[in-house]
C-alpha positions as CSV (number, residue, x, y, z in Angstrom):
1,X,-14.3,91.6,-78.6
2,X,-18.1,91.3,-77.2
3,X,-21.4,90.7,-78.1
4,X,-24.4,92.5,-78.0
5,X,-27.8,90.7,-78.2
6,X,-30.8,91.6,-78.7
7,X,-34.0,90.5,-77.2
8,X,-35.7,93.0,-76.6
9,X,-39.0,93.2,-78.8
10,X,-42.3,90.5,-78.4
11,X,-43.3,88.6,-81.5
12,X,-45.7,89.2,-83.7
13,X,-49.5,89.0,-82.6
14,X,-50.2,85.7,-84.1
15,X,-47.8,84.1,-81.3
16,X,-49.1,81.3,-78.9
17,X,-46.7,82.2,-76.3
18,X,-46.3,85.9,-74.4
19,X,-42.1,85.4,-74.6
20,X,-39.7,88.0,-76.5
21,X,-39.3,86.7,-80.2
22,X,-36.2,85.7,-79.7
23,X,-36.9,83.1,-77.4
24,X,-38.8,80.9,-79.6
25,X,-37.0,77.5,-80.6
26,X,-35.9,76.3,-83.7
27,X,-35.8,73.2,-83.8
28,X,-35.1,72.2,-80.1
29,X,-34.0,75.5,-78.2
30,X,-34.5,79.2,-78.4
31,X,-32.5,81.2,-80.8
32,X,-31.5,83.5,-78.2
33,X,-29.4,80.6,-76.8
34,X,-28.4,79.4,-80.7
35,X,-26.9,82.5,-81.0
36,X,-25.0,82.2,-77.6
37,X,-23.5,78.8,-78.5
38,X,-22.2,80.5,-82.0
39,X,-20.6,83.1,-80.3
40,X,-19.1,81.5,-77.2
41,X,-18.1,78.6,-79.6
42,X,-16.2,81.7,-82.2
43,X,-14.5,82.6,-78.7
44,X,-16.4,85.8,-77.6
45,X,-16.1,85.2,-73.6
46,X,-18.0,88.7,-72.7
47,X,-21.9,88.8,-73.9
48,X,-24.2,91.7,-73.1
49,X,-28.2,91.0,-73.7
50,X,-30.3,94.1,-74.1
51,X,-33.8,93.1,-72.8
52,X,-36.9,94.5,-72.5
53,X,-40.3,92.9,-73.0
54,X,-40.4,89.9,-70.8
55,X,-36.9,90.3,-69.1
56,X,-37.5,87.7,-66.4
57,X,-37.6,85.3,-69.3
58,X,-34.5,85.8,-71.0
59,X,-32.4,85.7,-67.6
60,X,-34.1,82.4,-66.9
61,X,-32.9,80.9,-70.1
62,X,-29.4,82.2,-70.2
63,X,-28.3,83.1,-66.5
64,X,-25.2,84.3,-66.0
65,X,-23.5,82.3,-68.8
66,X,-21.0,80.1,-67.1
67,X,-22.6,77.6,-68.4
68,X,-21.6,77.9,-72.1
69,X,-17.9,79.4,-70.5
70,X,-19.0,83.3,-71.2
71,X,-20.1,85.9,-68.9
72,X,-23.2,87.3,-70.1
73,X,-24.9,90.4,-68.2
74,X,-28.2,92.2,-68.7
75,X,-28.9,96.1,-69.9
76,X,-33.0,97.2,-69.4
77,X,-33.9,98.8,-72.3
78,X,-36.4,101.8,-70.9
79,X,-38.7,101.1,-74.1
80,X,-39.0,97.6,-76.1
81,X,-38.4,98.7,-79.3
82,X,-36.0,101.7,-78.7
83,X,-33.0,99.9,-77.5
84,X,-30.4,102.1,-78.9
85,X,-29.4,103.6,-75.1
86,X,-28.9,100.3,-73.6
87,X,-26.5,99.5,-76.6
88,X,-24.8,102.1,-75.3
89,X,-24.4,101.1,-72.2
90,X,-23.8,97.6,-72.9
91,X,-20.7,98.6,-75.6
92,X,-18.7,100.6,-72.1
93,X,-15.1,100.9,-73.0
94,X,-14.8,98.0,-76.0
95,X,-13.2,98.7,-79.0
96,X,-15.0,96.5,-81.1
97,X,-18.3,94.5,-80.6
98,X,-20.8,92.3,-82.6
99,X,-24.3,93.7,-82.2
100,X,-27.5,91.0,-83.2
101,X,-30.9,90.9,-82.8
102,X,-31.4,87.8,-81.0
103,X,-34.6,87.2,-83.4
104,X,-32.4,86.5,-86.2
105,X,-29.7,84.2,-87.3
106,X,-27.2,84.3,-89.9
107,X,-23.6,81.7,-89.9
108,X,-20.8,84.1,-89.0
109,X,-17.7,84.1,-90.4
110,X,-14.4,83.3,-88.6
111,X,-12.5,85.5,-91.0
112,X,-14.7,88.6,-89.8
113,X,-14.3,87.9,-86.1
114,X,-10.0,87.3,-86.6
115,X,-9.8,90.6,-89.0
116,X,-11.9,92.5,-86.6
117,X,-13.0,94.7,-89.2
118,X,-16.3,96.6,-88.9
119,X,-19.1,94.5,-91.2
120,X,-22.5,94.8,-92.0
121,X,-24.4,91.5,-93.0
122,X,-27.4,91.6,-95.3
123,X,-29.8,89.5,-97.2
124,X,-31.6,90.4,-100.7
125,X,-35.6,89.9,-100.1
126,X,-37.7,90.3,-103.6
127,X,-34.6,92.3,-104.6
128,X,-34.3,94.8,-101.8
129,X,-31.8,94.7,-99.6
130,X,-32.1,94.2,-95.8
131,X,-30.1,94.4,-92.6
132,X,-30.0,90.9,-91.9
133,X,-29.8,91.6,-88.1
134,X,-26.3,91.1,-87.6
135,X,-23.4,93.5,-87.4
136,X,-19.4,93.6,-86.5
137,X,-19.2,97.3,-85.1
138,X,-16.7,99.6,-83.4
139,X,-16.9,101.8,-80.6
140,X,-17.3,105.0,-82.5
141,X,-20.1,103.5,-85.1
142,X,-22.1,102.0,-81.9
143,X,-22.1,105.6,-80.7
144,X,-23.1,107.4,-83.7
145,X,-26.2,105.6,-83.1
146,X,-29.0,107.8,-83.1
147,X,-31.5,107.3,-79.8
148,X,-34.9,106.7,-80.0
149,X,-34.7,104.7,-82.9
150,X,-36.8,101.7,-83.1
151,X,-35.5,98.1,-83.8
152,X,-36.9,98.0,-86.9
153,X,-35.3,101.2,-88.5
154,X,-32.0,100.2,-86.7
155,X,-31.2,98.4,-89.8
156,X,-31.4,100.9,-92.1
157,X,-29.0,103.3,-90.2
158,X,-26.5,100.7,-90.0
159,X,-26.8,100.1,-93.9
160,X,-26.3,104.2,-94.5
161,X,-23.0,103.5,-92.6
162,X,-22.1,101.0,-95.4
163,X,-22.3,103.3,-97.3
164,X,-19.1,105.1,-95.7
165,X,-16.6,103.6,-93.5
166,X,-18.6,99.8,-93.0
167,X,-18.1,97.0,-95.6
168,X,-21.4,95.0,-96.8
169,X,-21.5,91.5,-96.8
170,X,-24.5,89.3,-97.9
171,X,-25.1,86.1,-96.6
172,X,-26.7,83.1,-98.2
173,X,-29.6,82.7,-95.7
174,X,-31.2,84.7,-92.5
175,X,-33.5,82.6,-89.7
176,X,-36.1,85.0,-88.8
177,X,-38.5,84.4,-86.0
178,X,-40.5,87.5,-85.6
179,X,-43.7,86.5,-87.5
180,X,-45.3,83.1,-87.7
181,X,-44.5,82.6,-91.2
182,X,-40.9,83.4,-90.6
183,X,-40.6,81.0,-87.8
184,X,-42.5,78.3,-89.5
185,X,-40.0,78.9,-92.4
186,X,-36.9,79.2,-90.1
187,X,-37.8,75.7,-88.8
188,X,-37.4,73.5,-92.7
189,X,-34.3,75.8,-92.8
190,X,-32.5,74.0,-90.4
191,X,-34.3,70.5,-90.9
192,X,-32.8,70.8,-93.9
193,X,-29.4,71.2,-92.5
194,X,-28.7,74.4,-94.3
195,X,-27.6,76.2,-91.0
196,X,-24.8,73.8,-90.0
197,X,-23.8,76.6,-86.5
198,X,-26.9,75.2,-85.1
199,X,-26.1,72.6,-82.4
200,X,-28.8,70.4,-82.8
201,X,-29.2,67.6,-80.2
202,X,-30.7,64.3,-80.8
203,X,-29.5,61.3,-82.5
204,X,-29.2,60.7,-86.4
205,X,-31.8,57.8,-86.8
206,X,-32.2,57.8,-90.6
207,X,-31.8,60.2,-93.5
208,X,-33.4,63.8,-92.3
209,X,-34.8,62.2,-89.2
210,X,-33.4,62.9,-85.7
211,X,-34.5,61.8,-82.3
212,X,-34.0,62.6,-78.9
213,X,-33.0,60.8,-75.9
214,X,-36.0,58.6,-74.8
215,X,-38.3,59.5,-76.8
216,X,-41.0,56.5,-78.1
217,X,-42.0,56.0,-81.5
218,X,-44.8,53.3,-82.2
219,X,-43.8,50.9,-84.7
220,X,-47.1,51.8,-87.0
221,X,-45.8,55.6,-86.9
222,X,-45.2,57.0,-90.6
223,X,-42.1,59.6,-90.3
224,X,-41.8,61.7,-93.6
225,X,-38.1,63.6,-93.2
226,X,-37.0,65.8,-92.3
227,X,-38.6,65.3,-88.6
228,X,-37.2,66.1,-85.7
229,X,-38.5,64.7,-82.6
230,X,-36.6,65.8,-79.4
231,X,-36.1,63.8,-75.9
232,X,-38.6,61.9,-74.2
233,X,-41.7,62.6,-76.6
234,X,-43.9,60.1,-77.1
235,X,-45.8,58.9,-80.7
236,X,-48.6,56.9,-80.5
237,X,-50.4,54.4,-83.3
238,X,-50.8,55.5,-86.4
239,X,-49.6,59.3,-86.1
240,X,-47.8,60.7,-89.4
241,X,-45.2,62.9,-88.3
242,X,-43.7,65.5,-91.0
243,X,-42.1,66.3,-93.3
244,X,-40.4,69.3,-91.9
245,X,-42.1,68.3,-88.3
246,X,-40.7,69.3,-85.3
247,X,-42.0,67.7,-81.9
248,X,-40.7,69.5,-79.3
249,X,-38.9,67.5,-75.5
250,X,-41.6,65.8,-73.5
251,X,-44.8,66.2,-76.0
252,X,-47.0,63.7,-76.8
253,X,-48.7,63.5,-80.0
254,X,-52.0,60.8,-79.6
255,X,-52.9,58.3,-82.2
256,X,-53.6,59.0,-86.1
257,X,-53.0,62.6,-86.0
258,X,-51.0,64.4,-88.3
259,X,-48.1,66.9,-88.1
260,X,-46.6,68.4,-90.7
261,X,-44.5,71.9,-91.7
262,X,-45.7,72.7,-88.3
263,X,-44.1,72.5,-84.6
264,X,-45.8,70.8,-81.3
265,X,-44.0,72.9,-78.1
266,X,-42.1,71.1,-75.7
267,X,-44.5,69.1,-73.1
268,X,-47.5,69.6,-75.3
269,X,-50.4,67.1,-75.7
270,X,-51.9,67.2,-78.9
271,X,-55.3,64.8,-78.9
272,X,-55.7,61.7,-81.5
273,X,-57.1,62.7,-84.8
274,X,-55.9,66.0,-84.9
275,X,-53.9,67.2,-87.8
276,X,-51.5,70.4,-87.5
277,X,-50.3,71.9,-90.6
278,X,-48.4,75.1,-91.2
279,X,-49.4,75.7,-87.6
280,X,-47.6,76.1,-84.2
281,X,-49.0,74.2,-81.1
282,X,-48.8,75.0,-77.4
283,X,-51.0,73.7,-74.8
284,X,-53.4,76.0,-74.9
285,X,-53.8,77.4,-78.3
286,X,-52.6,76.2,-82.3
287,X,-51.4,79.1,-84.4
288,X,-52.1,78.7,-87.8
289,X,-49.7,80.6,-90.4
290,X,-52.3,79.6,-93.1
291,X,-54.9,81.5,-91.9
292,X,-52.7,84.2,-89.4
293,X,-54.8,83.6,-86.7
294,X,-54.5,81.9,-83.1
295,X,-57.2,79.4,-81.8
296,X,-57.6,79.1,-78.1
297,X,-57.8,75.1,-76.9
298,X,-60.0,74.7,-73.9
299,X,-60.7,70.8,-74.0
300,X,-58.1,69.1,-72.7
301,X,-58.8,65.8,-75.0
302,X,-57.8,68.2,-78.3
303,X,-54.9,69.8,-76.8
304,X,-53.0,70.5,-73.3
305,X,-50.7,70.4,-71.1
306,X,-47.9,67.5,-70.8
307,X,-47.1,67.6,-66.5
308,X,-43.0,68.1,-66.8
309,X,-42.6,65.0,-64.5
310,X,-44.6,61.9,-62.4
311,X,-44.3,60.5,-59.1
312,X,-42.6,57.2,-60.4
313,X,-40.1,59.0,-62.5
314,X,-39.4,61.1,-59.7
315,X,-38.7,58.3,-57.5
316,X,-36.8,56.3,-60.6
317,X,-34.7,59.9,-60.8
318,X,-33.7,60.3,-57.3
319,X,-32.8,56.2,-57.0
320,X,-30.3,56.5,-59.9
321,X,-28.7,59.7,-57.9
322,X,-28.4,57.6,-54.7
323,X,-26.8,55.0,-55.8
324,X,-24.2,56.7,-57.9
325,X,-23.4,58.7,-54.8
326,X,-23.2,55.5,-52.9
327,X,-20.6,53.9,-55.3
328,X,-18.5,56.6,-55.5
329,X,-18.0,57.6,-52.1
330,X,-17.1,53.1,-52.2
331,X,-15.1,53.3,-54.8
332,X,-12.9,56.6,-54.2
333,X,-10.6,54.9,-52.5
334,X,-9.6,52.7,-55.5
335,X,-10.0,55.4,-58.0
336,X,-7.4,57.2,-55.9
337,X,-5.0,54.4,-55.9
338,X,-5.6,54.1,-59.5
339,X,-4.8,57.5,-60.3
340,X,-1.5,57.6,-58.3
341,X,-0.5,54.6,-60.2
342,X,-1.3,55.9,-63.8
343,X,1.2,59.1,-64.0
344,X,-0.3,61.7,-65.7
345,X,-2.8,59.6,-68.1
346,X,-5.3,61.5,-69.1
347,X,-9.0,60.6,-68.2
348,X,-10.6,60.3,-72.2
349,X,-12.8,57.6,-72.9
350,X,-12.0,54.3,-73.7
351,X,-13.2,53.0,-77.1
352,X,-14.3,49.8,-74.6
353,X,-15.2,49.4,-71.2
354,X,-11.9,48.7,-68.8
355,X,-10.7,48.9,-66.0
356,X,-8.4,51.9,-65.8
357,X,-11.3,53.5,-67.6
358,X,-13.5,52.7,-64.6
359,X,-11.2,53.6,-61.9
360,X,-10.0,57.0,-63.4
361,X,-13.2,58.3,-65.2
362,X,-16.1,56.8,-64.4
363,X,-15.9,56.7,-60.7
364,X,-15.2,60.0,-60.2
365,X,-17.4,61.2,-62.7
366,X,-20.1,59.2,-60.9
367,X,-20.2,62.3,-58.8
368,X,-21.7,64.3,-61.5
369,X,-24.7,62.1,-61.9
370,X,-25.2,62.5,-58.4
371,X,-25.4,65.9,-58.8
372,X,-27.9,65.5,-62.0
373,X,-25.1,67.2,-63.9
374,X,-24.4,63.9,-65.8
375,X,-26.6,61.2,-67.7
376,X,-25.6,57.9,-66.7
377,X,-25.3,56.7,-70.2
378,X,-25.2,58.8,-73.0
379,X,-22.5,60.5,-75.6
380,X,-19.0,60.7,-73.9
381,X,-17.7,63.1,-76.4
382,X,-16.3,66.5,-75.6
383,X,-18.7,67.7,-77.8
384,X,-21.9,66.9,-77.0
385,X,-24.4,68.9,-75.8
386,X,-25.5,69.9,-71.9
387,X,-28.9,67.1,-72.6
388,X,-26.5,64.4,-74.8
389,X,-23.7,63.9,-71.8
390,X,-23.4,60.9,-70.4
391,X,-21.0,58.8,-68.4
392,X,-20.5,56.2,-70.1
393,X,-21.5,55.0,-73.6
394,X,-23.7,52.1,-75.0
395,X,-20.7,51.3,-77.3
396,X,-18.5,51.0,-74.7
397,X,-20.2,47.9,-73.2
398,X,-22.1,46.2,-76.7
399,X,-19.2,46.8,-79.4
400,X,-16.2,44.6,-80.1
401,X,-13.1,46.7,-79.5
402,X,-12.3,47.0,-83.2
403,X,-16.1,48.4,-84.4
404,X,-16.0,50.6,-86.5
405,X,-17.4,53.9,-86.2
406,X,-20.2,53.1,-87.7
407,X,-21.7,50.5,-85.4
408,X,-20.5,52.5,-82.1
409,X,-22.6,55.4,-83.4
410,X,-25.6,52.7,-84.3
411,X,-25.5,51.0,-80.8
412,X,-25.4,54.5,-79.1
413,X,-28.6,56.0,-81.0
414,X,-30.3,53.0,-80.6
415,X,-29.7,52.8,-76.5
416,X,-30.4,56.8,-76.8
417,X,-33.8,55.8,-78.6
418,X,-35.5,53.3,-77.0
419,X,-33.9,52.6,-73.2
420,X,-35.2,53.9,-69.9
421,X,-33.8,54.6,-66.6
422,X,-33.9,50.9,-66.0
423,X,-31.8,50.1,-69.2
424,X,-29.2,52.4,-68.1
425,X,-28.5,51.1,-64.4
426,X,-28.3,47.8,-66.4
427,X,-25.8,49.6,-68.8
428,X,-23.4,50.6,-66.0
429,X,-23.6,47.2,-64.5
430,X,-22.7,45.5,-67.9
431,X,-20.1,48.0,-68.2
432,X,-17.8,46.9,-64.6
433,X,-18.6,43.5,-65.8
434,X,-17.0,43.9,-68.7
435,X,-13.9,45.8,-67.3
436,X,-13.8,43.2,-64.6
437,X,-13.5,40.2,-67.0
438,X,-11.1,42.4,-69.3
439,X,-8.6,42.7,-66.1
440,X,-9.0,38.7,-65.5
441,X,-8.4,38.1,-69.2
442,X,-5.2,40.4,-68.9
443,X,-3.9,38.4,-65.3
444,X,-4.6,35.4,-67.3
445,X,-1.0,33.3,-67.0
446,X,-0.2,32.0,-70.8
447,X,1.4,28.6,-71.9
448,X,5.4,28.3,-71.2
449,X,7.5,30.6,-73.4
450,X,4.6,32.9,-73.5
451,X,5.2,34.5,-70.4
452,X,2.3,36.8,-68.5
453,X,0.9,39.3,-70.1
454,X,1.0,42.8,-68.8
């Protein structure tokens, strides 16, 4: 089975960004790449995107897939809104294919995908019923299809065919991103946790309230959940953030302003004082869903632009890189030895920093933070997210070896909180500290009768 996605159409007039719909975030990434990570995680390896307005944009996002493990490749719809041709196309010789618009999001069902059987998903709205923008459909059905249909009226041919050969199934909740309102609403959707496909990144740091890596709260800050405030923002004295707040990476929101039900885009500066409600805010303009209007932002002390990077972070950056390619290429030697010595164990994390763990994990995965592939300390789970990964964990070096779950996940969210690139070199060099002492402990000679223990 494959996907087809659709990004095709540009949202609604009241945007403050000129991107196709679906790539405005919810939460902390576009739901054109939400809906990638649903599918690739259900197992669908072949994904076909149907752009049109803004193409460039969607192929910067999403590339060629490998990585999220799929192959995704691109089909030019010759109108925006008329994408029923390049469905076509993109469907080629599969027998069986689940068509979205990437500007909505519904939770799909395993069952639907293992069955294969064709399935039309809908929503009730003030008692009608609507195509809720997803759709599991065959070969045959994608090419009954009439052409020159726009996006809009796609849904009610595909609810005609439930009609006949296509079952209907309704689904508790649809994200919709097309109009302000519906992306304002998407967003306390999945604050809420009611959409539990959507990877969300970030650390759990209190009831409703999850935070990024690096990002700074003041102490004085008032958080009302749910909040989400993603990696290396910055909240200065006195702000009130939410509820249902969303502060995008790298934005800074100034001293005594307010945000609530409203979003501040990643790497947006929004001035002190200023309060944002039911709004969307970019650096250049707020959208207000209250008033369905855009405001343009021309002084810079209200509202701009957040510069993605600085000279000493740069430097900090490139120092880290340097020196983990230095003690790697010095320590491949032993890792090597190590490995030949440790017949077949396999290289998962060690609930506590020793060393067999160093010499068969982190040194050679030291490479990968050379390559700025790797964080040097972040969440070592299988799991986690592309922007959580990290070498090695803060548990790993400040928990006893029988903590509980509970205060390993504490001591990581608080590293992932509050350190800096400083605090993680630190980190690392705790950590072979503590696998150097463990291997002394374990050479340690006992009293008589005890014998050595191995």
């Amino acid at each position: 089975m494959r996907a087809i996605l659709l990004a095709t159409n540009a949202a609604d007039a009241a945007g403050v960004q000129a991107l196709p719909a679906a790539l405005r975030p919810v939460i902390d990434r576009p739901l054109l790449q939400h809906a990638v990570e649903q599918l690739s995680h259900a197992g669908i390896s072949q994904i076909e995107v149907v752009i049109g307005f803004a193409p460039e944009a969607v192929q910067a996002l999403l590339g060629d897939g490998r990585r999220w493990g799929c192959d995704i490749r691109y089909h030019l719809a010759q109108c925006d809104d008329e994408p029923v041709k390049a469905i076509q196309r993109a469907m080629g010789d599969a027998p069986l294919a689940v068509l979205a618009r990437a500007d909505h999001f519904i939770e799909l069902e395993s069952h639907d995908l293992a069955t294969g059987a064709a399935t039309v998903y809908a929503s009730a709205t003030d008692g009608d019923l609507q195509w809720a923008g997803w759709a599991i459909l065959s070969s045959r059905q994608v090419a009954s299809l009439p052409c020159g249909v726009p996006l809009p009226a796609l849904g009610e041919h595909l609810l005609a065919l439930a009609d006949r050969d296509v079952r209907l199934r309704a689904v508790p909740r649809v994200l919709r991103v097309t109009s302000l309102p519906e992306w304002i609403d998407a967003q306390a959707v999945a604050l809420a946790g009611k959409m539990p496909a959507l990877r969300i990144s970030g650390r759990l740091m209190a009831a409703g309230v999850r935070v990024g890596r690096g990002a700074r709260i003041h102490r004085t800050v008032t958080i009302a959940a749910p909040v989400f405030i993603g990696a290396d923002a910055r909240i200065e004295a006195g702000a009130v953030i939410g509820p249902n707040a969303i502060i995008g990476a790298g934005a800074i929101v100034d001293r005594d302003s307010c945000v609530a039900n409203a979003m501040v885009m990643p790497r947006t500066y929004v001035g002190a004082g200023l309060e944002l409600r039911e709004a969307v805010a970019s650096p250049s303009a707020v959208a207000s869903a209250r008033y369905a209007s855009v405001a343009t932002v021309t002084d810079a002390m209200l509202l701009g632009a957040v510069k993605t990077g600085d000279l000493r972070g740069n430097i900090a950056d490139a120092a880290i890189r340097g020196a983990a390619l230095l003690m790697w290429v010095l320590g491949l030697p032993v890792a090597a030895l190590a490995r030949s010595f440790a017949r077949g164990r396999r290289d998962e994390p060690a609930a506590t920093a020793t060393m067999a763990d160093l010499c068969l994990r982190v040194v050679p995965g030291l490479f990968e933070v050379a390559a700025g592939r790797l964080a040097l300390v972040g969440d070592t789970a299988p799991s986690a997210t592309l922007s959580e990964r990290g070498l090695i964990a803060a548990s790993q070096v400040v928990c006893p070896v029988d903590a509980s779950t509970d205060d390993r996940w504490s001591a990581d969210a608080i590293h992932r909180a509050v350190a800096g690139r400083p605090d993680d070199v630190l980190m690392l060099v705790r950590y072979v500290g503590r696998a150097g002492m463990g291997l002394a402990a374990s050479l340690v000679v006992q009293p008589e009768g005890v014998g050595v223990r191995r």
